[in-house]
N, C-alpha and C positions, 0 to 999 in steps of 0.2 A: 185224615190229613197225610199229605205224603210226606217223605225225607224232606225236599224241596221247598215244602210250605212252612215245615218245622225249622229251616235253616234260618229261612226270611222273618217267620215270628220271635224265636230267640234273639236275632241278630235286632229287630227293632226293641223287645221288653229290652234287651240289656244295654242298648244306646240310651235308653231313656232313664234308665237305675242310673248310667254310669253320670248321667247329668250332661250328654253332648247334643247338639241339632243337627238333625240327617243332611242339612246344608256346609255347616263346619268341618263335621267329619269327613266330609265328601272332598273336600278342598285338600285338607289335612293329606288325603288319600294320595292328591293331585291327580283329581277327578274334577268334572263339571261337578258346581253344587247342588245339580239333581239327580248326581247317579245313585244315590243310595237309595231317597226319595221310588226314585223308577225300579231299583231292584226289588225293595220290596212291596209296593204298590201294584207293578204292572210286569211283574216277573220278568225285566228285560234289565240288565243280560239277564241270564237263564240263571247262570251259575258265578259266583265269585271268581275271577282268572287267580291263579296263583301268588302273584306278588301283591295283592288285595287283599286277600287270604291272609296274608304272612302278617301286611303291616297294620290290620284288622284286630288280629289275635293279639300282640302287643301291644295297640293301644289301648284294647280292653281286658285287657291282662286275661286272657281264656284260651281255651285248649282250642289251636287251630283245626281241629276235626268237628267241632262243633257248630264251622260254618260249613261243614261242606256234607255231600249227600252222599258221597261214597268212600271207602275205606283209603285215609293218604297209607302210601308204600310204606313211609318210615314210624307209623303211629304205635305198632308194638314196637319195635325197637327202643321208640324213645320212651315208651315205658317202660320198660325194661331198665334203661340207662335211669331214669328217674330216681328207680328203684335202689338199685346198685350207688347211686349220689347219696342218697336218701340214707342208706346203710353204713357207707363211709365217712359222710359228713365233711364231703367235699363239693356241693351243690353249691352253687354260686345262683340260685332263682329270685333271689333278693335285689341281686345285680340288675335283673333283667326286666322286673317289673317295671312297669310304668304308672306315675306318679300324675296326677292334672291337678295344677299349678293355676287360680285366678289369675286373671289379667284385669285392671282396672281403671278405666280413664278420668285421671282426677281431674277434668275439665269436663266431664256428663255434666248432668241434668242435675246428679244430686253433691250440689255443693257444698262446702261447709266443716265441718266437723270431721273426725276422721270414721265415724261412724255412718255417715254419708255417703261420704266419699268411695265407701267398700261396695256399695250398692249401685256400683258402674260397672258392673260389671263386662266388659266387651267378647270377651273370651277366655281358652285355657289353653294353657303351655302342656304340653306332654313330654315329661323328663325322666326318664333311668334313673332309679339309686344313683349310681355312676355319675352320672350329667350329672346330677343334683350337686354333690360332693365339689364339684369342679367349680361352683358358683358359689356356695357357702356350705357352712357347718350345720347348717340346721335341721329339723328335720321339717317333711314335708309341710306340715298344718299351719306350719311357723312363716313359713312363705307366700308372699305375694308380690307380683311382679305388676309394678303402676306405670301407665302412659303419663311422660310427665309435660306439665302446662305453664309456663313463664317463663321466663329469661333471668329469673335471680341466681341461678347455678350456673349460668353461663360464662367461661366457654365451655366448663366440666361436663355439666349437665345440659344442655336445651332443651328447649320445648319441643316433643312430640318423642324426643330419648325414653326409652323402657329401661326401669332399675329393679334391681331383685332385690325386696326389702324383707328382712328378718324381724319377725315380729316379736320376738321372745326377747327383746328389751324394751324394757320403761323408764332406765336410768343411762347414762352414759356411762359406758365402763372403757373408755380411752375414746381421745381424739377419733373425728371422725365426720363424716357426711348421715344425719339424722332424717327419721321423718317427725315435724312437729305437728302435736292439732291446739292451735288458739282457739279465742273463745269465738272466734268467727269463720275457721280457715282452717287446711292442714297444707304444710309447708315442706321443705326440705331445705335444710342449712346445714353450713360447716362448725363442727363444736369442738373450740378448744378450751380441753379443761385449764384451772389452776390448781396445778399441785399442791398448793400452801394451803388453802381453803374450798370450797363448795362453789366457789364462781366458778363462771365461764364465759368465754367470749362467742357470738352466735354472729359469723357473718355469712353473708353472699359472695360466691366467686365472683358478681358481677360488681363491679367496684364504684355502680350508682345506687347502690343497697348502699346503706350507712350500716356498719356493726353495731350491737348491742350491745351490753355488759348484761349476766346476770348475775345474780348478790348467790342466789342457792338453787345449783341443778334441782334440786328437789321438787321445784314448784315450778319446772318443766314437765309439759306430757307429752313425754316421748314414744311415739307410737311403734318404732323400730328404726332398725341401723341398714345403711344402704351396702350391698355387699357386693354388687354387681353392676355394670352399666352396658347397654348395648344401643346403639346410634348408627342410621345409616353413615357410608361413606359419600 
């Protein structure tokens, strides 16, 4: 097997561990969605061009010399400098990984419950430590970003808006935009506590939603807190 064959078999086993489709990734790339497919299928192109190469190694967090067939210029160096970080303890590779992030369409096929609802999968987000940070506190596993489907959150929220929900809560711990799962539905509402006691008020921005009162947060299942919101213009 030559360098060349070695490149294109590593490069598809590791798309496939990493959990992406050679059409996703290819777009990802801002490539036609069968340039990957063709790379390594039908050996065309030949070779990864450079800036493929770069945003390649990144999104699968790998040493970019392991795509390609011949020595890059700066590959000792940057082991070298690795080394030298490594020593110091002033490496910032934590920073620079990247993280995939589900994306989920709570209007698929599988509706219902919020254990359903996870199993819509559409796609994944590719984010930096860094990025990550800038959208909420959580950490990665804790995250899932849902296509959202109704007009109850509207004008905040609408329908077809993507939110970055925090799953590492089950309880409300301050006011806020929730995701709920009823015994038939999983939902997103605004939940404001009462400080005096365990109620809380559970409405819709949309102000054809009626509010609800609940007697005790408690015997809410809250699947997580909305941390993020993104909507075309």
């Amino acid at each position: 097997m030559d360098k060349l064959q070695e490149v294109r078999v590593f490069l598809e086993n590791t798309i496939k561990e990493k959990g992406f489709s050679l059409n996703a990734l290819s777009l990802q790339l801002g490539k036609n969605s069968t340039y990957l497919f063709h790379f390594i299928k039908r050996n065309s192109p030949k070779r990864l061009d450079e800036n493929t190469r770069r945003k390649l190694s990144k999104i699968l967090n790998v040493d970019e010399q392991s795509l390609c067939d011949f020595q890059l210029p700066n590959t000792l160096v940057q082991d070298k400098l690795s080394t030298l970080t490594g020593l110091f303890n002033f490496s910032k590779q934590d920073d620079l990984k990247m993280i995939s992030v589900d994306v989920v369409d709570m209007g698929g096929a599988n509706r219902g419950k919020f254990e359903q609802i996870k199993k819509n999968i559409i796609g994944k987000e590719m984010l930096s430590y860094d990025l990550l940070s800038h959208y909420c506190s959580t950490t990665p596993k804790n995250l899932m970003i849902f296509k959202v489907v109704g007009d109850a959150m509207s004008p905040t929220i609408n329908s077809g808006d993507f939110v970055w929900v925090d799953l590492s809560y089950s309880i409300p711990s301050s006011d806020g935009i929730y995701m709920i799962s009823t015994n038939s539905d999983t939902i997103i509402r605004r939940i404001q506590l009462n400080p005096f006691d365990n109620s809380a008020d559970i409405s819709s921005d949309n102000t054809s939603y009626k509010p609800i009162n609940i007697k005790d947060i408690k015997t809410l299942n809250i699947c997580g807190k909305v941390c993020y919101l993104a909507h075309k213009l």
